[in-house]
N, C-alpha and C positions, 0 to 999 in steps of 0.2 A: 294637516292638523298636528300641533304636539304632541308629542309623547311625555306622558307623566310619569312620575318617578315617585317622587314620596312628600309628605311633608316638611316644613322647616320653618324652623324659629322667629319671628319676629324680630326687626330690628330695634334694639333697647333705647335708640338715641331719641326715640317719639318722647319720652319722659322729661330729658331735660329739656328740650327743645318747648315743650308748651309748657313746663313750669312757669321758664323765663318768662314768657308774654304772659302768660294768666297773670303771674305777681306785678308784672310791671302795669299792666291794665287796674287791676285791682286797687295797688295802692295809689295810684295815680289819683281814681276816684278818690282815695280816703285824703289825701295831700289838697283837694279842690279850695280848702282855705288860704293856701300858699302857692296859689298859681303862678307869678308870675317867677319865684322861686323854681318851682316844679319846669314849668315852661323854659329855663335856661335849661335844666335837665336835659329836657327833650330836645332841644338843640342839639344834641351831641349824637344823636340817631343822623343814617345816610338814607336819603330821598330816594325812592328806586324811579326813575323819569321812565314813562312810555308802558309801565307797567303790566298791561292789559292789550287784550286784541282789539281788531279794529269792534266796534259797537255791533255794526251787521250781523257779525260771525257771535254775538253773545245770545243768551238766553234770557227774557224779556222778566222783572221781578214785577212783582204784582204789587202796587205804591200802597198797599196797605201792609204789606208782609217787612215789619219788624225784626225777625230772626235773620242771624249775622252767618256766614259761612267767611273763612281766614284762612289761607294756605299759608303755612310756616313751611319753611325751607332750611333744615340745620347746616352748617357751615362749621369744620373742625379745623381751623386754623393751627394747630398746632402750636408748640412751644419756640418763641423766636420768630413768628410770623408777624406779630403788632396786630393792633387791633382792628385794623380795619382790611388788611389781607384776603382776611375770609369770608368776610361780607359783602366783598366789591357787587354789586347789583348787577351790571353787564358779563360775570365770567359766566360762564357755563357749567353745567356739571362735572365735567373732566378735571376745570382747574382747580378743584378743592382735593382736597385729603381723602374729606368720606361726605358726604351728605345723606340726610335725612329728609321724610316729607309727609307732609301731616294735613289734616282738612280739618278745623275746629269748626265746631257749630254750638252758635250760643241762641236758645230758642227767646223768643218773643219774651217767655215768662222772665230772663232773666235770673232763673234761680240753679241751673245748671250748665255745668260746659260740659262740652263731649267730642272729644279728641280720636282723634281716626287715623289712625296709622296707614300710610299707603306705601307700600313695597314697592321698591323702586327696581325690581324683576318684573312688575307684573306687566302681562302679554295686554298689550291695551291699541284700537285704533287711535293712529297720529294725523289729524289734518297733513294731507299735504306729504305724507313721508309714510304711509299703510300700518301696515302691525307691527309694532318693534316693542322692545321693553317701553316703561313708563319716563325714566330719566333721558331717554332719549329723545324725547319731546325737547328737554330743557338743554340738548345739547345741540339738536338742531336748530331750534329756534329759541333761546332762554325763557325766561320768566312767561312772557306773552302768549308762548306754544303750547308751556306745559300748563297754561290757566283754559286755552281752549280744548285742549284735550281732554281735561276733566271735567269739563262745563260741558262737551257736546256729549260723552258717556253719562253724566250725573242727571243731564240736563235739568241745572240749576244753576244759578248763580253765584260766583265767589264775589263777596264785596271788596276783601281786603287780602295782602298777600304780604307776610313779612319775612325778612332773612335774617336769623340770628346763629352767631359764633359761642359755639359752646363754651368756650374760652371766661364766657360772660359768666359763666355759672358758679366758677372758681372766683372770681370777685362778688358773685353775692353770697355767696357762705363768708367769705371774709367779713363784709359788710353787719351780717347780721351776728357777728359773734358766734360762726359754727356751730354744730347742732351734733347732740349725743345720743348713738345708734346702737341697738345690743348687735354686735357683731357673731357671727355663727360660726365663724372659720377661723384660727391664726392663722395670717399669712403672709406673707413681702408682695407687696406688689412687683407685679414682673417687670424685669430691666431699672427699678427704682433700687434704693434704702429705707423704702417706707412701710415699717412696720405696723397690722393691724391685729394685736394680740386680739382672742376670743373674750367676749363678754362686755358691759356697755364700753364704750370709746367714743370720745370727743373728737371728732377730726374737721376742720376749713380749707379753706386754698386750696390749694392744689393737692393737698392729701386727701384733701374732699373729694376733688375731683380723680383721681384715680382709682380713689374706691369706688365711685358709678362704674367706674369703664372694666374693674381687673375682672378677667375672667380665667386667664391661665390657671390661674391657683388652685383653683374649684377642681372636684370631680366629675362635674356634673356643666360646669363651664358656662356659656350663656345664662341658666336656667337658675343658678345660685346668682349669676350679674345680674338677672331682672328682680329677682329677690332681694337684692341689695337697693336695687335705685329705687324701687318701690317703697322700702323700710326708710332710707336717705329719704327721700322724695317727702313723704308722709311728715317727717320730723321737722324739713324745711318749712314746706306748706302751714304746719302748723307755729312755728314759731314766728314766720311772714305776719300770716292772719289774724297772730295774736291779738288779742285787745290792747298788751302793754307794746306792742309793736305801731298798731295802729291809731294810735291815739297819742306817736311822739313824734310830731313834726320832723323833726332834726333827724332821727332811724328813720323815716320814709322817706327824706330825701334824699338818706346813704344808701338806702336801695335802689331808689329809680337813677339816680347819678353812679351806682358802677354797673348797673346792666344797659344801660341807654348807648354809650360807645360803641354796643357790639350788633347793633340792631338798624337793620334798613327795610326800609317800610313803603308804600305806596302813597302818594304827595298826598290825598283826605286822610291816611291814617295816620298819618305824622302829624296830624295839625294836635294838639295840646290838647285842646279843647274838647276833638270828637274823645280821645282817651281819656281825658277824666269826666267827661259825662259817661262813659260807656260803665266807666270804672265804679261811678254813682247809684249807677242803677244795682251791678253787682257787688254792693257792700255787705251783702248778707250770705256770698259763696265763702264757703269752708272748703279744705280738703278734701271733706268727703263729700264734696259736691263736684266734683271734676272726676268726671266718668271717661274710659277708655278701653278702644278697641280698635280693631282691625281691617279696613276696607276689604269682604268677604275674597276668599281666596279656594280653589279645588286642591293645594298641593303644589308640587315642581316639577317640571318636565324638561324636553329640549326640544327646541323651534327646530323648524326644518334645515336652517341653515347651522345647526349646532350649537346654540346658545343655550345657558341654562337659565331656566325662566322659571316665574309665578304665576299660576294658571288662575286666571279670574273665575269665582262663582258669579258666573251670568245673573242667573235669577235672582242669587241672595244681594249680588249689587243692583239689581231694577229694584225689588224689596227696597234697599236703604235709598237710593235716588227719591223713590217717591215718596219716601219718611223724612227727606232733607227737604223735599218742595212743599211740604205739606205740614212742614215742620210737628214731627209725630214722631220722634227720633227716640224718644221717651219709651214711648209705645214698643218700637223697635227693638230698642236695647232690651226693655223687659223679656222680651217673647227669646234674647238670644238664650242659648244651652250656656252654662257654667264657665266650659272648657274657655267659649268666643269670648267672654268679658275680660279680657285682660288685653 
């Protein structure tokens, strides 16, 4: 058995990583009068081929059950990589920077999303390869291992699986005219010149984007960064969803056109059409309709071969498995303590 150690932090990179997709999905719908406009857009996204396991090895969905489950896979390409570096669909998890990894679930209704952070320590059985971390699925066998891994533990069904370069995220604050944050800290960003004095500040590009990520600065370090991408996040979201946003052709085609390059996707989710019907249906998701949390976790420990790991709550993931197949996820979230909603 492992040995437990303590708790630890959540990786912050869940935030931007389903930003992208919820906005690009969203306005996609709002864009459906400019389809074939939108539709060169999506062009510029990369096809992930072979995406999934064999059929056998999946878990059967019940042809009435509407509700969507989506693995997002973040990819940090770094400055100097190009765009599509970090989204090659065939690399593995080794050959990126940092990677993130995420389980969205959009219920039947329609009226919420609900993003699941999955820790890429966590102690999980691997088809085929026994108990290892979770990333290690996608390093033995890529995309296809890590989609059966979590299908035969969730046992449920993932529809749709996409790889997006965070990289993407600093061209869409450029696109939307950057967003103004009350900042809590003065500070330089570390290893940069970029100043973020205390009090409200306007920042885009790549200023934008280092404010998600600085955590040096802080006293308090991750925990001031989730504080920030969340304040970030909120501003974004909200200026995306605006009504004077969503009602300007010309601004929603400058969004889906600079996040589209950094996004690869599985051959039905790339098709135009399934994302801006999907995007139709959710015309009425705000900000604060995009819920978030954490694929239940006991803490850290170390595996017997000396690895330090995330120790899976067993029971509280049987809990969410049958709230994702039963799609009651709703229900779920409600009953979680305070602490877990983040």
């Amino acid at each position: 058995m492992p040995r437990r150690v303590k708790h630890r932090r959540v990786h912050v990179g869940r935030i931007v990583l389903g930003c992208l997709l919820i906005i690009m999905v969203t306005v996609a719908g709002a864009g459906l009068g400019l389809a074939s406009k939108f539709g060169r857009a999506f062009e510029k996204t990369t096809t992930i081929a072979s995406a999934f396991p064999d059929e056998d090895d999946r878990p059967v969905k019940d042809p009435g059950d509407t509700s969507m489950n989506i693995l997002l896979l973040g990819a940090d390409g770094g400055p100097g990589k190009g765009k599509r570096a970090a989204i090659d669909p065939n690399a593995t998890a080794t050959d990126r920077r940092s990677d993130s990894m995420m389980l969205v679930h959009i219920p039947e209704s329609r009226d919420k999303v609900y993003v699941i952070s999955l820790m890429r320590d966590t102690w999980i059985s691997i088809p085929g390869h026994g108990e290892a971390k979770l990333n290690a699925a996608m390093a033995n066998g890529g995309v296809p291992l890590l989609i059966q891994t979590l299908e035969e533990r969730l046992g449920t069904r993932i529809d749709h699986v996409a790889i997006i370069d965070f990289q993407g995220f600093r061209d869409l604050t450029t696109a939307i005219g950057g967003v103004t944050v009350d900042n809590e800290y003065d500070f330089i960003a570390h290893d940069t010149d970029y100043h973020y004095p205390k009090g409200k500040i306007h920042i885009d590009g790549d200023k934008a984007l280092r404010f998600v990520r600085e955590r040096k600065s802080f006293p308090d370090g991750d925990y001031q960064r989730v504080r920030n991408q969340q304040k970030f996040l909120k501003a974004v979201f909200g200026k995306v969803l605006s009504a004077e946003t969503l009602s300007n052709p010309a601004k929603l085609f400058k969004v889906v056109d600079s996040i589209a390059p950094y996004i690869s996707m599985d051959e039905e989710f790339s098709d135009p059409s399934l994302l801006t019907g999907l995007g139709l249906q959710m015309k009425n998701v705000r900000a604060s309709d995009i819920v978030s949390f954490t694929l239940p976790t006991a803490g850290t420990g170390t595996s017997l071969d000396g690895q330090s790991i995330v120790l899976p709550d067993q029971a509280a993931i049987d809990a969410l498995a049958e709230a994702l197949r039963n799609d009651t996820v709703a229900d779920y979230y409600a009953a979680l303590p305070e602490e877990k909603k983040k």
